[in-house]
C-alpha positions, 0 to 999 in steps of 0.5 A: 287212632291218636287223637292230636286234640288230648293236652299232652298231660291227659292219659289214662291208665287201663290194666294191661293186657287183654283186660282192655278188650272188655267193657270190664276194663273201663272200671279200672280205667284212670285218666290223668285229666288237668284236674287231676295232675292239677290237685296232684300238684297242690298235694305235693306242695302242702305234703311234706315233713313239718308241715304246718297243714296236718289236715288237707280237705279235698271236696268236689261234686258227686262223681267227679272222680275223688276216690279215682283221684286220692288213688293216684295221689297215693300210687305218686306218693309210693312210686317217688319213695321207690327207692327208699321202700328198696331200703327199707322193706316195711316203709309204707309211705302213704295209706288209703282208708275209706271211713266206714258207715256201720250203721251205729248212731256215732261213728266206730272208730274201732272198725277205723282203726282196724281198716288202717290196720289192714292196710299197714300190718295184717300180723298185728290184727292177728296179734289182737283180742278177738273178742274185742269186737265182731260183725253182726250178720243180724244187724248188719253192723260191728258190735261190742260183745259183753265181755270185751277184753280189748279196749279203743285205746288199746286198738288206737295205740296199735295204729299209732305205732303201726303208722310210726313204725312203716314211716308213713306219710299221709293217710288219705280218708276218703268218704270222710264226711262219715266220721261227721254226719255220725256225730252230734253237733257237741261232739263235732270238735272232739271228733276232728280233734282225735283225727288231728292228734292220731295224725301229730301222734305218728308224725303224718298229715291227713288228706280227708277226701269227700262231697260238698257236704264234708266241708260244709260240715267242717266249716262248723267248727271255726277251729278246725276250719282255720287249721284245715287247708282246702282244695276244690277238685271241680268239675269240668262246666259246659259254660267254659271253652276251656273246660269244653275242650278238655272233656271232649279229650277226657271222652277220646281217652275212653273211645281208645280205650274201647276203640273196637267197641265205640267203632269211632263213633263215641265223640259224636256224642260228647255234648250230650256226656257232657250235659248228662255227667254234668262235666263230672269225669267219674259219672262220665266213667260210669255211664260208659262202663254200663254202656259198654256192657249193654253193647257186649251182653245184648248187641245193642247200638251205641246210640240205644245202649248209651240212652239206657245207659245216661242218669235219668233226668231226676237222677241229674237235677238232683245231682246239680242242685247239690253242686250249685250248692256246694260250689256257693258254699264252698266259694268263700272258702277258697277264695283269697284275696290280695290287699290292693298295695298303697304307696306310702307317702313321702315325708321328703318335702317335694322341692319347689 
């Protein structure tokens, strides 16, 4: 059933086929909700050959859908370079890494670089030391063997060409916060600054993606948050008419997805999704997947599967409190303010 309600620039993307029968198929499920199509332009704007904002940070709430949402950034930034990737077999235009926590005391820019690695040419880790570094199952971490016999720089170097040789754009990071949390204040600077140089070093731009918490960390450093340009994937709030509406359309987008399971009954509890997800579409996607599943694996009702299925109270008061404080800090940041234009007066003698 087509829902007249849906502004024409919300769809969603499901995996074709009998895939979207299944309460499995809400996982890969993307709606292109006004937020998304909203950062997705932002992007497009501030991602370009010669920009001067070698860094873009993308922030929003705790499930909000910002990993959903940079995977679209990079599906856009591929499918516009369709027709050069004909011509050019090895041009991987955009890259998306998530910023691995290894459980080290800093940050293992080894296991970085070899997550980029994977993403743009498998061959060249094949090509590395083996004995450089190695996963340890005892401590559940990457560790550095006694005898190494590759190097960090050696490892970076093959980024740097391998990123420069496939002509790649823009590296998004997601859960970027991880390179920070794990470095000491004095090295705050250091860090961002070798994110900064990989990226001048190969000619792209960085999308770090990631909570609240990633730009209050960033805003540390006065140097790097002057050269960072900012954008705030929000969510959609209960005290906007607007935002209302556009949720609701966000919750039909998934009744038609499952519209078999959901027998046209989902709508009736879009207030109650709003207030548990908090308006956060990426929550709104969990909580209806683990519903779904309850329905299929125990024949529950709507109503009894989906009170199982809502975050517990504490679950959700916790999660407002961090977004009332991010959405405070993070205010100043991206607010701008225009000077009020004062007519200058006229040295002209006003004739009598």
């Amino acid at each position: 059933m087509t829902n007249n309600n849906i502004p024409p620039s919300l769809n969603s993307t499901a995996p074709a086929g009998e895939q979207q029968k299944t309460a499995e198929s809400l996982v890969d499920l993307r709606i292109k909700h006004p937020r998304v199509a909203g950062i997705m332009g932002e992007i497009d704007a501030l991602v370009y050959p010669g920009s001067q904002d070698s860094l873009v940070q993308i922030c929003g709430p705790t499930g909000v859908g910002k990993s959903a949402l940079v995977r679209h950034v990079v599906d856009s930034i591929v499918s516009k370079a369709h027709t050069e990737m004909q011509e050019n077999a090895g041009l991987v235009p955009a890259v998306y890494v998530e910023a691995p926590s290894s459980g080290e005391q800093e940050f293992s820019w080894r296991l970085f670089y070899h997550r980029i690695l994977e993403q743009l040419d498998g061959e060249v880790i094949d090509m590395l030391p083996r004995s450089s570094y190695q996963y340890d199952p005892q401590l559940g971490r990457v560790v550095k063997p006694q005898r190494a016999t590759g190097s960090l720089a050696a490892l970076r170097t093959a980024v740097e060409r391998s990123l420069e040789a496939r002509g790649t754009r823009v590296l998004v990071v997601d859960e970027a916060a991880h390179i920070i949390q794990q470095t000491s204040p004095k090295r705050l600077e250091s860090q961002l600054n070798t994110l900064k140089s990989l990226a001048n070093a190969c000619g792209a731009q960085m999308v770090l993606v990631g909570s609240y918490d990633l730009y209050q960390l960033l805003a540390l450093s006065a140097q790097i948050a002057r050269r960072t340009h900012v954008l705030h994937f929000e969510r959609y709030r209960e005290d906007r008419p607007e935002d209302v509406r556009i949720f609701a359309a966000c919750v039909s987008g998934f009744e038609q997805a499952l519209a078999h399971l959901w027998g046209g009954k989902l709508l009736a509890y879009t207030a109650t999704l709003h207030e548990n997800s908090l308006g956060c579409v990426g929550t709104l996607n969990a909580v209806l997947t683990r519903t779904a599943r309850r329905m299929e694996a125990t024949g529950l009702p709507l109503q009894e599967a989906l009170h199982r299925s809502l975050l517990t109270e504490a679950q959700r008061q916790q999660i407002l409190a961090e977004t009332y404080d991010g959405e405070t800090a993070i205010n100043p940041g991206i607010t701008r303010a225009i000077p009020k234009f004062v007519r200058p007066r006229s040295s002209i003698p006003t004739p009598v």
